[in-house]
C-alpha positions, -999 to +999 in steps of 0.1 A: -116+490-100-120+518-071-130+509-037-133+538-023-138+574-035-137+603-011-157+635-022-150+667-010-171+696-026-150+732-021-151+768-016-123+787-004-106+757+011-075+762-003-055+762+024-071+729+040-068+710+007-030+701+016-034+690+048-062+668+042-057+649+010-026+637+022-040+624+057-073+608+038-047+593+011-024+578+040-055+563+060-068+547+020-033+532+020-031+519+060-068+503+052-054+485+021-082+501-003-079+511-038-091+545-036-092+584-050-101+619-033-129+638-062-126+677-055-155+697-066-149+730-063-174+762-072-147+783-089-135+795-057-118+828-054-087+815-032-076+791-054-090+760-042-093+745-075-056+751-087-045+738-053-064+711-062-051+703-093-019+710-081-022+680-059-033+654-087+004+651-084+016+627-063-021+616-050-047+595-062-071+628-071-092+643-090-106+678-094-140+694-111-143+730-111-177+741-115-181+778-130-224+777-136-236+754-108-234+759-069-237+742-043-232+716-018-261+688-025-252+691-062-216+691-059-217+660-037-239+645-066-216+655-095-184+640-073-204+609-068-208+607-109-171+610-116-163+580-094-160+543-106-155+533-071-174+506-054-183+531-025-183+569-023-182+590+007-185+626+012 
């Protein structure tokens, strides 16, 4: 079981994506909680979602493209219903 699962919906944040899942993985670990970073990303043209995926090696993540829905509420929402984790934060 998950304590904790971070959600971060996407567009064009390829280039952020490795320099924050690694500091949000770091601070799960220092806290002692059993946690995941969900990436849901609206088929951005950078590249965010390959970066993403990209990353599910070597950190506790996962990624959902989205090609026919947009947005932020409804990313947020389709993060939260990906996680098995006791708490989920955006």
């Amino acid at each position: 079981m998950l304590d904790v699962s971070v959600v971060i919906p996407t567009y064009n944040e390829g280039e952020n994506l490795p320099l924050i899942i690694p500091r949000i993985c770091a601070i799960l670990e220092k806290a002692g909680l059993h946690g995941e970073v969900i990436v849901v990303d609206d088929n951005s043209p950078d590249g965010t979602g390959r970066v993403a995926r990209a990353m599910e090696e070597g950190h506790p993540v996962r990624t959902l493209i989205r090609t026919a829905e947009r947005g932020l509420s409804t990313a947020v929402l389709a993060g939260f219903g990906m996680s098995s984790a006791t708490v989920c934060v955006v």
